[in-house]
Biopython code that builds the backbone (N, CA, C, O; Angstrom):
import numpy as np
from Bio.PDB.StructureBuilder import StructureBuilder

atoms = [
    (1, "UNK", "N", (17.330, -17.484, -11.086)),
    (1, "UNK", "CA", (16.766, -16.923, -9.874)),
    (1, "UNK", "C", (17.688, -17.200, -8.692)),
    (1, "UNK", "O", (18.548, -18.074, -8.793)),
    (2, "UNK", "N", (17.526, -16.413, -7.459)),
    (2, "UNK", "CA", (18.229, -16.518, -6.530)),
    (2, "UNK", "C", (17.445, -16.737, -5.412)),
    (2, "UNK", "O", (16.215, -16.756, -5.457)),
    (3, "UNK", "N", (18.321, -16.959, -4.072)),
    (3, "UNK", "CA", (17.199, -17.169, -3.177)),
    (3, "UNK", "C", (17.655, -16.105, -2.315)),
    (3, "UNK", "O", (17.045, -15.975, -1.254)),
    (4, "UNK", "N", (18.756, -15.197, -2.602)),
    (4, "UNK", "CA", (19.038, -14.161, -1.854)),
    (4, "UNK", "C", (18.514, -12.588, -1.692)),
    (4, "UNK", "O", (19.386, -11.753, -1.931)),
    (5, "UNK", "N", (17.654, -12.249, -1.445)),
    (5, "UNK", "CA", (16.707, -11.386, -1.158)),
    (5, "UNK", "C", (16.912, -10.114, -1.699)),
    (5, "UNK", "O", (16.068, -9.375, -2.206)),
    (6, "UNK", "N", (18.679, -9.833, -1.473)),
    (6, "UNK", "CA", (19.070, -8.773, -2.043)),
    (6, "UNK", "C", (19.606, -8.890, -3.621)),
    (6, "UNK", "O", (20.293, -7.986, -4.098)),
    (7, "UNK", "N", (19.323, -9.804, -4.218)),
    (7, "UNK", "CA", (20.100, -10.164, -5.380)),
    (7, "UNK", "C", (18.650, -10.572, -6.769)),
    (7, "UNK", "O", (18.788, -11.165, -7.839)),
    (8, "UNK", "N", (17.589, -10.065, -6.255)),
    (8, "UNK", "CA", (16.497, -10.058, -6.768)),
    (8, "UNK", "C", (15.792, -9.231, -7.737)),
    (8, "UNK", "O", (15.598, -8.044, -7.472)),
    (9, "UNK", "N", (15.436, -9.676, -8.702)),
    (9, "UNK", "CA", (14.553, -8.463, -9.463)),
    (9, "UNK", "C", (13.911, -7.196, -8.701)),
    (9, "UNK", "O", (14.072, -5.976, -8.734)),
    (10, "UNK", "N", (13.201, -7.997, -8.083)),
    (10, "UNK", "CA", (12.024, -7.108, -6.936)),
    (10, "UNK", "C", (13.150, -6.183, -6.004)),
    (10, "UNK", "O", (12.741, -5.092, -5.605)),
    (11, "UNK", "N", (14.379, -6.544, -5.696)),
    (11, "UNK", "CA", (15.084, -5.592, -4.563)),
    (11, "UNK", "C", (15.461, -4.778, -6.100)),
    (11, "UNK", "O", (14.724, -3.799, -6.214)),
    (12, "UNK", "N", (16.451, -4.943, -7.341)),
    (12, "UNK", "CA", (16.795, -3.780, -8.241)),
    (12, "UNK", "C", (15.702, -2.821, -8.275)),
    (12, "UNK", "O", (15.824, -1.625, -8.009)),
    (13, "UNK", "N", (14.354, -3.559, -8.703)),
    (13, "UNK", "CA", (13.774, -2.244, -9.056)),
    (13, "UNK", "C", (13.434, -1.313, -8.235)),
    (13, "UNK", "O", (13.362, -0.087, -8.307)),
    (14, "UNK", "N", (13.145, -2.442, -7.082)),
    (14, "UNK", "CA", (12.749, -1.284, -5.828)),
    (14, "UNK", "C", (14.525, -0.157, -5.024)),
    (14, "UNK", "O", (14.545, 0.588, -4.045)),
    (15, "UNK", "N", (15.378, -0.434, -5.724)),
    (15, "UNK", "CA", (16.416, 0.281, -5.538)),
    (15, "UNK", "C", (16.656, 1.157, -6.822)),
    (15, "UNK", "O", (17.348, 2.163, -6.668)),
    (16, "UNK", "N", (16.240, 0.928, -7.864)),
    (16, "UNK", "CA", (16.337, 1.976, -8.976)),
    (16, "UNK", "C", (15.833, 3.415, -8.956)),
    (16, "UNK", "O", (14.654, 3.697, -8.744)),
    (17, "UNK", "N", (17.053, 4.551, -9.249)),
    (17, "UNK", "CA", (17.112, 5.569, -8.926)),
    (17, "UNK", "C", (16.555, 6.669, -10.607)),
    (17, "UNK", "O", (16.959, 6.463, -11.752)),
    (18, "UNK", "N", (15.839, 7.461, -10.279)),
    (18, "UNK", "CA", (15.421, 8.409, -11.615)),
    (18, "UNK", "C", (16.547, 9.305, -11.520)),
    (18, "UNK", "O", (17.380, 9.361, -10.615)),
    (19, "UNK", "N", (16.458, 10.051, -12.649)),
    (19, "UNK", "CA", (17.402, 11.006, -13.102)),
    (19, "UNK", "C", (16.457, 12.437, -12.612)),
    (19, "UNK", "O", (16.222, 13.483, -13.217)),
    (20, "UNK", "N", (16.072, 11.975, -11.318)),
    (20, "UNK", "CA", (15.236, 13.860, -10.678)),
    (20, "UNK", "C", (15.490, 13.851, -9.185)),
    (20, "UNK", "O", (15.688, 12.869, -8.469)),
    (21, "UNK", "N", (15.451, 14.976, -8.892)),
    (21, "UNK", "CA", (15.990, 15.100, -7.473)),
    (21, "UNK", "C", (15.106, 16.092, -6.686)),
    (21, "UNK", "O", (15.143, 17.139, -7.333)),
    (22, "UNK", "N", (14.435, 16.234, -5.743)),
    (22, "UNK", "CA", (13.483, 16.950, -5.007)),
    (22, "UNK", "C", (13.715, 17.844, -4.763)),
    (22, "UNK", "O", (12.847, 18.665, -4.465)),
    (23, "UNK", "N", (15.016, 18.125, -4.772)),
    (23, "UNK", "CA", (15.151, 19.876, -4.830)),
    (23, "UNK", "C", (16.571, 20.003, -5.386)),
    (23, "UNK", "O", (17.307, 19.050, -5.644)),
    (24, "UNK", "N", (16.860, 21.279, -5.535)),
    (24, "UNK", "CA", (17.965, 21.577, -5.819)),
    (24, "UNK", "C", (19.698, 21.271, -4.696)),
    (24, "UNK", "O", (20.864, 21.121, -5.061)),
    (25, "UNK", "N", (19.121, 21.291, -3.442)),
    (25, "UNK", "CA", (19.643, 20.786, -3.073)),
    (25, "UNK", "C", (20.082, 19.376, -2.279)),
    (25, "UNK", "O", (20.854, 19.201, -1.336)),
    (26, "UNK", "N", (19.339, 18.531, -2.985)),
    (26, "UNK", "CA", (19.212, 17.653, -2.937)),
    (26, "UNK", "C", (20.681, 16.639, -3.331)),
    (26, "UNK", "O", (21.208, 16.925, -4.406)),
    (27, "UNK", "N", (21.083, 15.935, -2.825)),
    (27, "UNK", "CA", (22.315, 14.942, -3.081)),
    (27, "UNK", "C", (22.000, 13.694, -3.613)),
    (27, "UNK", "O", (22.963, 13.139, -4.141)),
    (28, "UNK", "N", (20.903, 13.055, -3.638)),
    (28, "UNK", "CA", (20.551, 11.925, -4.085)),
    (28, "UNK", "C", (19.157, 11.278, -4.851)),
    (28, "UNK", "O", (18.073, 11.151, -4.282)),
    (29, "UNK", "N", (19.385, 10.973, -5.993)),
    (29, "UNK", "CA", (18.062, 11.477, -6.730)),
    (29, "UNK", "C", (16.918, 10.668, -6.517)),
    (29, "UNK", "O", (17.155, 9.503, -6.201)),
    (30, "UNK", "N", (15.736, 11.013, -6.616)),
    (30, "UNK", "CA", (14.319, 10.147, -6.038)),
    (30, "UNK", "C", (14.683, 8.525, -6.324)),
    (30, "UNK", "O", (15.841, 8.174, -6.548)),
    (31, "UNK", "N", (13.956, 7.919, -6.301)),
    (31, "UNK", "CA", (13.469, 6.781, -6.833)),
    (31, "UNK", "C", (12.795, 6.643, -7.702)),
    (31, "UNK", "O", (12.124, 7.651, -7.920)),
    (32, "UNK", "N", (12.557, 5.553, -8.596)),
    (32, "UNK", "CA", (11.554, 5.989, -9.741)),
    (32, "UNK", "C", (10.156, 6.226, -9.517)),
    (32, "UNK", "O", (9.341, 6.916, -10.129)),
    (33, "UNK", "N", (10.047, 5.352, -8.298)),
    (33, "UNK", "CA", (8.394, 5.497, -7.869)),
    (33, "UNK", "C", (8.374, 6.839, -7.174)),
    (33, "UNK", "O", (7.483, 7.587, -7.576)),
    (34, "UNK", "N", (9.026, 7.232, -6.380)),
    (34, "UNK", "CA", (9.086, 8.499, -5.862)),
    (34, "UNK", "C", (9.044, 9.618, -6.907)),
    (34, "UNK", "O", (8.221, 10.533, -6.881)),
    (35, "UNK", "N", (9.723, 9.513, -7.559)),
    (35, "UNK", "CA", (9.341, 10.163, -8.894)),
    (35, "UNK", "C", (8.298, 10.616, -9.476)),
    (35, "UNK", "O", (7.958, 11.797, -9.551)),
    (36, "UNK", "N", (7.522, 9.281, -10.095)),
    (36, "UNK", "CA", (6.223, 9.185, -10.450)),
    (36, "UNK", "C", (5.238, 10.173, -9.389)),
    (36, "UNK", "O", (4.599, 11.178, -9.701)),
    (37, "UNK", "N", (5.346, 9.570, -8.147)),
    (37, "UNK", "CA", (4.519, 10.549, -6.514)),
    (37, "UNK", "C", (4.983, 12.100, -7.148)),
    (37, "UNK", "O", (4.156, 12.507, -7.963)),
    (38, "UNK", "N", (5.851, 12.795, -6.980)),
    (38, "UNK", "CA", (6.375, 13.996, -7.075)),
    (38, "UNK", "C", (5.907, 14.549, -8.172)),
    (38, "UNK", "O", (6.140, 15.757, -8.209)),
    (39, "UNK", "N", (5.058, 13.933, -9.523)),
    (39, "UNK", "CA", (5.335, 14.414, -11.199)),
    (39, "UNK", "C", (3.631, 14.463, -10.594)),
    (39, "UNK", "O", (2.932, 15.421, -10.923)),
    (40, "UNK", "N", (3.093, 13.419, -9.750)),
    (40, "UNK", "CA", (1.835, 13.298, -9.491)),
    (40, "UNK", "C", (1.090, 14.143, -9.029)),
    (40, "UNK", "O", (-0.123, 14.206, -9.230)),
    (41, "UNK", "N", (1.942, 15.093, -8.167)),
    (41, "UNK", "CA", (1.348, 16.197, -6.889)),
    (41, "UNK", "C", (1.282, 17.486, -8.476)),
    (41, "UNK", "O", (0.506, 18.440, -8.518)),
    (42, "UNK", "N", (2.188, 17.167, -9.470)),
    (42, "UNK", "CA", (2.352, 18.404, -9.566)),
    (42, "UNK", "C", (1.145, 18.372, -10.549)),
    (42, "UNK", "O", (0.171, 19.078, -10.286)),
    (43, "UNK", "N", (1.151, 17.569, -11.700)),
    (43, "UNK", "CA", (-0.277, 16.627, -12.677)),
    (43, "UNK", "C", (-0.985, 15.950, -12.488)),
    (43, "UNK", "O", (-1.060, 15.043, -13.317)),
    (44, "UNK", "N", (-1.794, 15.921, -11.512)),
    (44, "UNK", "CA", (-2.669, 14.689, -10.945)),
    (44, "UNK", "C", (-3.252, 14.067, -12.417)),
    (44, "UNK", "O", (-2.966, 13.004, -12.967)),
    (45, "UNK", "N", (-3.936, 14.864, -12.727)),
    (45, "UNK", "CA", (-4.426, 14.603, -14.511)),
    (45, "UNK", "C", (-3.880, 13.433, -15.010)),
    (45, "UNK", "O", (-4.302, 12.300, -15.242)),
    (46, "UNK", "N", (-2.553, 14.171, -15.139)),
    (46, "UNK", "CA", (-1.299, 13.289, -16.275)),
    (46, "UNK", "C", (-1.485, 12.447, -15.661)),
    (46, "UNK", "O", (-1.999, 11.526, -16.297)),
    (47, "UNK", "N", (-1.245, 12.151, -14.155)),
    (47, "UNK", "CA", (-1.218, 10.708, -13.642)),
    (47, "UNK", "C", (-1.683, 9.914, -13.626)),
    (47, "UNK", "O", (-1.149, 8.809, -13.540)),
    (48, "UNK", "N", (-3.461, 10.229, -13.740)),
    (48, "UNK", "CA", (-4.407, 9.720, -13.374)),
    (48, "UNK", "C", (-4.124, 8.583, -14.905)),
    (48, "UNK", "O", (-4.140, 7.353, -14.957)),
    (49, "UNK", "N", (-3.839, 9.796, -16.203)),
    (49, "UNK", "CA", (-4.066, 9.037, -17.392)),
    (49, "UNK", "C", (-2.868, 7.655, -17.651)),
    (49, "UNK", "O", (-3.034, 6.648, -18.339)),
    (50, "UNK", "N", (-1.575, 8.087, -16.771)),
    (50, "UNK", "CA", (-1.154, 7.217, -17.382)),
    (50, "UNK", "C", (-1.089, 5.335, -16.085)),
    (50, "UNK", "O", (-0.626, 4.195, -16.080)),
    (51, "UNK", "N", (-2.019, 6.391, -15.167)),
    (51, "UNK", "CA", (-2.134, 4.827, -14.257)),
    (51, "UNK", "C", (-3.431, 4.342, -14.858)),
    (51, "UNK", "O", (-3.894, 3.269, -14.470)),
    (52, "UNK", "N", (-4.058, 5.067, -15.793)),
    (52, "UNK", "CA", (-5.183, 3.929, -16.883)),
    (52, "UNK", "C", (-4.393, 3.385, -17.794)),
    (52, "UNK", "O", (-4.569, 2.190, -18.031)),
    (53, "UNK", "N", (-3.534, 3.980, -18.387)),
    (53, "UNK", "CA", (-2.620, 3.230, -19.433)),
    (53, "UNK", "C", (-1.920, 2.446, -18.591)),
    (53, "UNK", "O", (-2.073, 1.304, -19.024)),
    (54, "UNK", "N", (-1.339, 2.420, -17.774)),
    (54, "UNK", "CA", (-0.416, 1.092, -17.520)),
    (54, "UNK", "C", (-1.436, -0.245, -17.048)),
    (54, "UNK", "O", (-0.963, -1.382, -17.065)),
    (55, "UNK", "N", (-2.695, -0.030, -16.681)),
    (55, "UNK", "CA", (-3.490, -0.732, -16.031)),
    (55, "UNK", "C", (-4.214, -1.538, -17.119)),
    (55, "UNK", "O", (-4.939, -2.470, -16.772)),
    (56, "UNK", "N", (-4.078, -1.269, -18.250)),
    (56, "UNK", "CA", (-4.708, -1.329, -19.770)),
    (56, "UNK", "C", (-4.325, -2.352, -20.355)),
    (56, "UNK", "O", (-5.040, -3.025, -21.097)),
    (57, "UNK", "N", (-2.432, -2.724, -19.919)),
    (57, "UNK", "CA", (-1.979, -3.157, -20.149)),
    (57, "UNK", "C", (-1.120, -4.580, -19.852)),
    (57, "UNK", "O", (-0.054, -4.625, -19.236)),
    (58, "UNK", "N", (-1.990, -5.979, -20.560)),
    (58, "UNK", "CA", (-2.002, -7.049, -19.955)),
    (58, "UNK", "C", (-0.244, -7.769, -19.918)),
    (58, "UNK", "O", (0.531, -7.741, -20.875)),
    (59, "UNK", "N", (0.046, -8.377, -18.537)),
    (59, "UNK", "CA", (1.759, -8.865, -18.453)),
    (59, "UNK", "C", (1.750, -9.644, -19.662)),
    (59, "UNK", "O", (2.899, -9.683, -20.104)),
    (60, "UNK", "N", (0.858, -10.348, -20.461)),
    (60, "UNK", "CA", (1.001, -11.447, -21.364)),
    (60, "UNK", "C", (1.765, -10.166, -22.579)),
    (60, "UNK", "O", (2.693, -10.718, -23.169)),
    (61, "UNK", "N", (1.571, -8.565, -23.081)),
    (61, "UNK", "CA", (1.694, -8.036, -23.493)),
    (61, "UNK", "C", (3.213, -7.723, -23.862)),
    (61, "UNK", "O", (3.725, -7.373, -24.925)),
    (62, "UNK", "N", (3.817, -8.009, -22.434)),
    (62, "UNK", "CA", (5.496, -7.661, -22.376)),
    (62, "UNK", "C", (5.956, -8.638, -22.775)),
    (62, "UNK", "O", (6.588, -8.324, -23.784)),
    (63, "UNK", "N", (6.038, -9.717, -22.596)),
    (63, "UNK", "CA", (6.197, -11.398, -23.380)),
    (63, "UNK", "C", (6.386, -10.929, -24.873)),
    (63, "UNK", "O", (7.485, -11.094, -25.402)),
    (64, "UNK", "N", (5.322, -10.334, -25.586)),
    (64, "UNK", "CA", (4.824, -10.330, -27.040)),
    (64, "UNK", "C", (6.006, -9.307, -27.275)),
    (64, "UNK", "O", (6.977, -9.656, -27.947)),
    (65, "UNK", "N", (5.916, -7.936, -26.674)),
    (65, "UNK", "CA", (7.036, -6.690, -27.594)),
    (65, "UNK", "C", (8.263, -7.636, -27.296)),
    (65, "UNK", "O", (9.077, -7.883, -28.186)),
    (66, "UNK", "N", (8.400, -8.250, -25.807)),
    (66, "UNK", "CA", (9.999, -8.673, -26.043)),
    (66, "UNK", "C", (10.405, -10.093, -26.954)),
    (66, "UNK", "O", (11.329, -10.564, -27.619)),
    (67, "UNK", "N", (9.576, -10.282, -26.669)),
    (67, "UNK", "CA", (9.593, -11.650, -28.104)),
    (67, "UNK", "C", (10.286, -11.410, -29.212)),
    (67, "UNK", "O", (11.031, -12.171, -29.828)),
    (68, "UNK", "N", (9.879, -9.857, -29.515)),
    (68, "UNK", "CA", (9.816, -9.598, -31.061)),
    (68, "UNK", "C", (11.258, -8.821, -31.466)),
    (68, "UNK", "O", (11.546, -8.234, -32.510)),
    (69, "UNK", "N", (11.993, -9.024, -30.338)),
    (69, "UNK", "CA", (13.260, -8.486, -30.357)),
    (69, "UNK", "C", (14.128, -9.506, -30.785)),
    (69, "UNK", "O", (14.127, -10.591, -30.204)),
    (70, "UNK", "N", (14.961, -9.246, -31.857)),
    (70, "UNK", "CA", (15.896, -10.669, -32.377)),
    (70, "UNK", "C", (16.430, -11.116, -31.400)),
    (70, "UNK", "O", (16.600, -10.381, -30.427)),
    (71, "UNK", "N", (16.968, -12.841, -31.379)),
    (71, "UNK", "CA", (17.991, -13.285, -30.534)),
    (71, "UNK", "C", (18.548, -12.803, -30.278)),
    (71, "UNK", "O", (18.769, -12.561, -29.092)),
    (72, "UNK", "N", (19.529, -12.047, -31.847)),
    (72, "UNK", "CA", (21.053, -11.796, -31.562)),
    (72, "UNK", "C", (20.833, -10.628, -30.796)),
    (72, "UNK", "O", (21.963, -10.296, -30.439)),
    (73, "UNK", "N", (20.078, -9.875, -30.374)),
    (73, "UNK", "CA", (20.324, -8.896, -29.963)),
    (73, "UNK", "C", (20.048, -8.718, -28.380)),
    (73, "UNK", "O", (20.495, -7.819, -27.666)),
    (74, "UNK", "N", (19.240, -9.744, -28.016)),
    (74, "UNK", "CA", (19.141, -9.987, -26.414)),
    (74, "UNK", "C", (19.131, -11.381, -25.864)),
    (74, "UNK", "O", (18.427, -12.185, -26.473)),
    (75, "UNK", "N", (19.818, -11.819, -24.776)),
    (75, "UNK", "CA", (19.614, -13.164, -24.343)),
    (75, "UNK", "C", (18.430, -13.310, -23.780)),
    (75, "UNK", "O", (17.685, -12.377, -23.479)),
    (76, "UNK", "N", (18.143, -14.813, -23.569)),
    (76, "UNK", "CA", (17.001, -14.898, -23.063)),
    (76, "UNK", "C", (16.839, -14.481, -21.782)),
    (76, "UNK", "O", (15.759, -14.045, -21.383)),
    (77, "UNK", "N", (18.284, -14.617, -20.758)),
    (77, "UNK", "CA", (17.610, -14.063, -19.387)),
    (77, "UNK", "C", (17.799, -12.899, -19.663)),
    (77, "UNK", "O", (16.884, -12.405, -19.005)),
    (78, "UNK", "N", (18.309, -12.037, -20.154)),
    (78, "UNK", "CA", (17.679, -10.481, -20.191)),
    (78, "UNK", "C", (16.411, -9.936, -20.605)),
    (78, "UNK", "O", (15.859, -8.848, -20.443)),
    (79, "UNK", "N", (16.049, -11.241, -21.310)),
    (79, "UNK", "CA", (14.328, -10.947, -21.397)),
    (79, "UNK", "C", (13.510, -11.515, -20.420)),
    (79, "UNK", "O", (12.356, -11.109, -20.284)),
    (80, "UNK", "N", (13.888, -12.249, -19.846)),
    (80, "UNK", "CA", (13.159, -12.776, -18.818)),
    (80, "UNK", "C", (13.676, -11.896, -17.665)),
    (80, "UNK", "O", (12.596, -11.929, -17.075)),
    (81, "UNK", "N", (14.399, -11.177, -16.903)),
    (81, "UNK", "CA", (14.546, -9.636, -16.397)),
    (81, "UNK", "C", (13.986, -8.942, -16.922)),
    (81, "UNK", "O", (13.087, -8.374, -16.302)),
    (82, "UNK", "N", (14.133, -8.721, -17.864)),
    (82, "UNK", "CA", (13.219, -7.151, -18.754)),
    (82, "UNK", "C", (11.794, -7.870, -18.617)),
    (82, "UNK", "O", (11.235, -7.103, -17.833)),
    (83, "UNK", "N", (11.233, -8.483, -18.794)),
    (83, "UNK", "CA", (10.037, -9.148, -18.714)),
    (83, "UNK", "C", (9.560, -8.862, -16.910)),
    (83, "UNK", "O", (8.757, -8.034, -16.479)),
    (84, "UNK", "N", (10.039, -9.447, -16.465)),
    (84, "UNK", "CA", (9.918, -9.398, -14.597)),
    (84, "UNK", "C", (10.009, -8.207, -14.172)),
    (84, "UNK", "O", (9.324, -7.926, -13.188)),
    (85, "UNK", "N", (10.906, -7.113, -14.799)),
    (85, "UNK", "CA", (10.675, -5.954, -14.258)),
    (85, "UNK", "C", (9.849, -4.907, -14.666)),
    (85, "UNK", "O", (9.779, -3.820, -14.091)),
    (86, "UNK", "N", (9.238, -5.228, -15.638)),
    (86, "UNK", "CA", (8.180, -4.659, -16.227)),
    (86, "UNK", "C", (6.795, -5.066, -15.857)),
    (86, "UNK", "O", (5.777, -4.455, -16.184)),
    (87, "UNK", "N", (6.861, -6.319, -15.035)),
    (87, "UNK", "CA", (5.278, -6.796, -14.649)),
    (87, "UNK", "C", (5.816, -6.125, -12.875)),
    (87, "UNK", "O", (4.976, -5.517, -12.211)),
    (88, "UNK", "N", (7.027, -6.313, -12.406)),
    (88, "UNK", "CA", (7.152, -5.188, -11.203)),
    (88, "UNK", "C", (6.851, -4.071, -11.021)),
    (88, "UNK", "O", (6.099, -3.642, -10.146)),
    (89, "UNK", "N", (7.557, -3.339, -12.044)),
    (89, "UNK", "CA", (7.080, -2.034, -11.982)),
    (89, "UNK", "C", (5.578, -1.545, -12.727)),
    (89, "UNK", "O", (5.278, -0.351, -12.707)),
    (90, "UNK", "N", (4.839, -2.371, -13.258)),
    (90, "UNK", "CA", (3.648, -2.408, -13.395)),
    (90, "UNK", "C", (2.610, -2.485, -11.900)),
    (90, "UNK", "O", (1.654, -1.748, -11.660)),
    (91, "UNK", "N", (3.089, -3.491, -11.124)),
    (91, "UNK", "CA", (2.558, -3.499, -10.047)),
    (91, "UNK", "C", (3.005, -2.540, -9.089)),
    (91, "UNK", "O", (2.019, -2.120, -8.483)),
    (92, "UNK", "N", (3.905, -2.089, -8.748)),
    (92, "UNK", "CA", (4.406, -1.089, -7.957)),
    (92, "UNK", "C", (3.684, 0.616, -8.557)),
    (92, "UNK", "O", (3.679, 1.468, -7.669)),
    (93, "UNK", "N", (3.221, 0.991, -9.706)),
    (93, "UNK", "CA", (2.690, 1.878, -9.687)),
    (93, "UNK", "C", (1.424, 2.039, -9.502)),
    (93, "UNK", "O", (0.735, 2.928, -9.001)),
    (94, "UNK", "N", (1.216, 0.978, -10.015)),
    (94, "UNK", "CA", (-0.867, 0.442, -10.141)),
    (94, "UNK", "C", (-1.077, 0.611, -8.322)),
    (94, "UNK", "O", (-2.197, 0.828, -7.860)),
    (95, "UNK", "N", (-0.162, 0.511, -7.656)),
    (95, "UNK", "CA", (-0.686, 0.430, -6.003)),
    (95, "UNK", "C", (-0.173, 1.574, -5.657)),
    (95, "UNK", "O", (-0.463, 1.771, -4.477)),
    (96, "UNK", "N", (0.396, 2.364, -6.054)),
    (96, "UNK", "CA", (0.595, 4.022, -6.038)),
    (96, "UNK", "C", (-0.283, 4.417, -5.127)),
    (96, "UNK", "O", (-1.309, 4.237, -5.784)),
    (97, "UNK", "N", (-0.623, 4.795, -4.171)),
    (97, "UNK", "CA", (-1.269, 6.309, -3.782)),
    (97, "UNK", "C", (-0.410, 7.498, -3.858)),
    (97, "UNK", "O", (0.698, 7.796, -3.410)),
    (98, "UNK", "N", (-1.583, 8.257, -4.806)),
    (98, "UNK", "CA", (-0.836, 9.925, -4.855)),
    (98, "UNK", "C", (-1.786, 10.285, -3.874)),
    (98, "UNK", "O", (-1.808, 11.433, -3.429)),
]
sb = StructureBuilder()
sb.init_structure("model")
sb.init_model(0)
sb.init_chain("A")
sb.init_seg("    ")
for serial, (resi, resn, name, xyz) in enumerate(atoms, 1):
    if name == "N":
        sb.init_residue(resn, " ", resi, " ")
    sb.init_atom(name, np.array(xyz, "f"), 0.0, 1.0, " ", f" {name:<3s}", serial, name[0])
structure = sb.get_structure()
C-alpha cells in the first residue's frame, strides 16, 4: 500500500478507461463507470438486472474465485489488487445513479 493518493487502487480504477466512446466523434473513451451510465440510458432493464447481480454478490466471494487460481500463475499482490479492485468497482456501481 501507499500513502500517495495518486498511486492507489481506488485512483486506477477510478481512472480506468472502457473500450466505448460517446460518440463517434469522440477522442477519448468513457470511463468504465461512465460506460455502465451510457449502456444504462439505453437498457435500463439490463441494468437494473445486473446491479442485482453484482449486489448478490458477497466481497468474501472474490477472495474464494481468486484463491482458486494457482500460485504459479499469480502473485499474491496481484491478488490482493485484483481482490481490492473488484470490491471497488463493486462499490462504485452499486452507488450508480442511472
Amino acid at each position: 500500500m501507499t500513502k500517495d493518493k495518486g498511486r492507489s487502487v481506488e485512483t486506477y480504477v477510478a481512472r480506468a478507461m472502457s473500450a466505448f466512446y460517446s460518440s463517434h466523434s469522440s477522442t477519448r473513451p468513457l470511463t468504465t463507470l461512465d460506460a455502465f451510465r451510457e449502456a444504462a440510458k439505453i437498457r435500463p432493464e439490463a441494468a437494473d438486472y445486473w446491479l442485482g447481480r453484482v449486489s448478490s454478490i458477497s466481497k468474501g466471494a472474490f477472495n474464494g474465485i481468486l484463491s482458486e487460481i494457482p500460485d504459479k500463475e499469480i502473485t499474491e499482490p496481484a491478488r490482493r489488487f485484483a481482490n481490492k479492485m473488484l470490491e471497488i468497482n463493486t462499490d462504485r456501481i452499486l452507488q450508480t445513479v442511472i
